[in-house]
N, C-alpha and C positions, 0 to 999 in steps of 0.2 A: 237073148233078151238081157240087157243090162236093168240097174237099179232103178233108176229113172222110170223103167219101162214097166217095170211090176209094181212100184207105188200107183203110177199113172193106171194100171189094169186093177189093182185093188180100190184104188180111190171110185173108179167108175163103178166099178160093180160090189159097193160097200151095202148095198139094199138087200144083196140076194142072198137066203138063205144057206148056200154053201158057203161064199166067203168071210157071211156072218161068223158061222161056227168055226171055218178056219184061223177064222182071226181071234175068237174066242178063245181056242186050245191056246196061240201062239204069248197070250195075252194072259192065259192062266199064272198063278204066281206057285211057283211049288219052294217047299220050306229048307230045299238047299239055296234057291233063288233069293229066299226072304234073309238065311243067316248067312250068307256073302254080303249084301246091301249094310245089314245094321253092323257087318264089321267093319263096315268104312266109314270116314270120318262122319258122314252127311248124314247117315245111318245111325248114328250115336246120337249125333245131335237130336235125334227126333226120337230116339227111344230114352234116351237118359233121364230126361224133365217126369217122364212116364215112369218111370222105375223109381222116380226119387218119389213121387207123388205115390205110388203107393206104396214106397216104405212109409212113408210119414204115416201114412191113414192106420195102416196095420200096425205102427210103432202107438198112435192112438189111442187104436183099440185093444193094444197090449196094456197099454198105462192103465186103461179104465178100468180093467178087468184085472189086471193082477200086483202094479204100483202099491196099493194102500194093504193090500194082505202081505206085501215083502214088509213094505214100512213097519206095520205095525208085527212084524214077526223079528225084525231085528232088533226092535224097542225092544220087546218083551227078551229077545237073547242077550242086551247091552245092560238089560235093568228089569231081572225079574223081578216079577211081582212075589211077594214075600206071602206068607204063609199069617193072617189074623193071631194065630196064639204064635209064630216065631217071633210078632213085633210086642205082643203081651212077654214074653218071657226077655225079650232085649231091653224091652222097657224096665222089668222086674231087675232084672239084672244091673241097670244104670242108676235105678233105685238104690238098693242093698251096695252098691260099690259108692253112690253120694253118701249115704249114710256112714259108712265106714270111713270112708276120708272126712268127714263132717265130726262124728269123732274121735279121730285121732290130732283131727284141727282143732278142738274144745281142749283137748288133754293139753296141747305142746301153748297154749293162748295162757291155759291154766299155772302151768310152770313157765312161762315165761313173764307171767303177772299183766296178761293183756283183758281189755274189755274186752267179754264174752259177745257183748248184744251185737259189736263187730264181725263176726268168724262168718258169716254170709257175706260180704263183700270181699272176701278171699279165698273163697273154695271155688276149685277149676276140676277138670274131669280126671287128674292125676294127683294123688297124694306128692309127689315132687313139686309140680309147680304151686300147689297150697302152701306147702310148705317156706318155700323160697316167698309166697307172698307174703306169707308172716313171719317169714325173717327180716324181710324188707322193713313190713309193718312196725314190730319192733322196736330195730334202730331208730326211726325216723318218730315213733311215737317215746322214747326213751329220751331221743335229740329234744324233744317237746319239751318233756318235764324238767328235764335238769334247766334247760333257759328258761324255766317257769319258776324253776327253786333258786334261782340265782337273784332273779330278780326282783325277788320275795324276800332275800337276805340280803339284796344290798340296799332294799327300801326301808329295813330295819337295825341299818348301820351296822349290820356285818359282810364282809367281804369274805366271799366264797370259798377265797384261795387260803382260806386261813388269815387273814389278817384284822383284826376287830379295830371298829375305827368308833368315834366317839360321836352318837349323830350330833349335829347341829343345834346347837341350844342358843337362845336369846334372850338380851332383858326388854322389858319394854319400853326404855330409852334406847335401847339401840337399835328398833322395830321404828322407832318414830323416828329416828335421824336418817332412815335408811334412804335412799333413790330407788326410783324405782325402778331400773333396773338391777340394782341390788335386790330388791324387791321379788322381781321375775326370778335370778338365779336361786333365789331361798323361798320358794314361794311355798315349798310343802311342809319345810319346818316353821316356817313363822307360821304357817296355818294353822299346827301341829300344837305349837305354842301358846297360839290363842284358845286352842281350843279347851286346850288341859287348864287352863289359866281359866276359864269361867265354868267349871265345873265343881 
């Protein structure tokens, strides 16, 4: 009996309860059968999509369940939460060290002969850089007054550098023959003039 010949005898007598069952057993799938199949390529292909599908579900159900208690446990290990009286005493502490540099910045304003009501727009959280700001301050308010006093003294006919000069004097024939731009160039002394002259 060739192959031809026993499909042909199975195919006829495929109703009868014996070859039902025989063909049953031959038909059974046992799980060496099963993990030969899914080692070959065609076998992958049709279990892979299945394996990714439920990593994904159970990667999911991992997130929901344990994602925001990791999160919120690295927060708290990157940036503990601090202790109410350690931020009362850090706070106490940034107090008492502003105050101290606050015056030690009054004292150095005081010998340096600066406006006090100033010494808040120069304190920084290190007595160095306070310092250095009102050294800055200083200079540049020092730079202030002397071109304050110069030009205070050379409006009063004296010259800073030491040299006295004679201010500007007029009569009032030569106020009246003036142009005017002569006029313009003398405008503070003939004003000056006039003014002392009707007094």
């Amino acid at each position: 009996m060739n192959l031809e010949e026993v499909k042909q005898f199975f195919e006829q007598q495929k109703d009868t309860p014996e070859v039902k069952a025989y063909l049953n057993e031959l038909s059974a799938v046992s799980a060496d059968s099963v993990k030969q199949y899914l080692d070959t390529d065609e076998g992958k292909k049709i279990l892979q999509p299945r394996l990714d599908q439920h990593f994904t579900k159970g990667l999911e159900t991992w997130k929901t369940n344990n994602l925001s208690k990791l999160i919120d446990q690295k927060v708290k290990e990157l940036h503990p939460e601090k202790d109410p009286l350690a931020l009362k005493v850090e706070q106490l502490e940034r107090e008492v060290r502003m105050k101290d540099i606050k015056a030690q910045a009054i004292e150095k304003a005081h010998q340096d002969g600066l406006p006090l009501q100033l010494i808040d727009f120069f304190l920084s959280d290190n007595s160095e850089t306070t310092e250095a700001n009102l050294n800055t301050f200083k200079t540049v308010f020092n730079e202030h007054l002397d071109h304050k006093a110069q030009e205070r003294l050379k409006a009063g006919g004296i010259d800073p550098k030491g040299n006295q000069f004679t201010p500007k004097t007029f009569t009032i024939e030569q106020i009246k023959s003036m142009t005017s731009e002569e006029y313009k160039a003398n405008q503070e002394a003939v004003d000056q003039f006039l003014a002392s002259t009707q007094q």
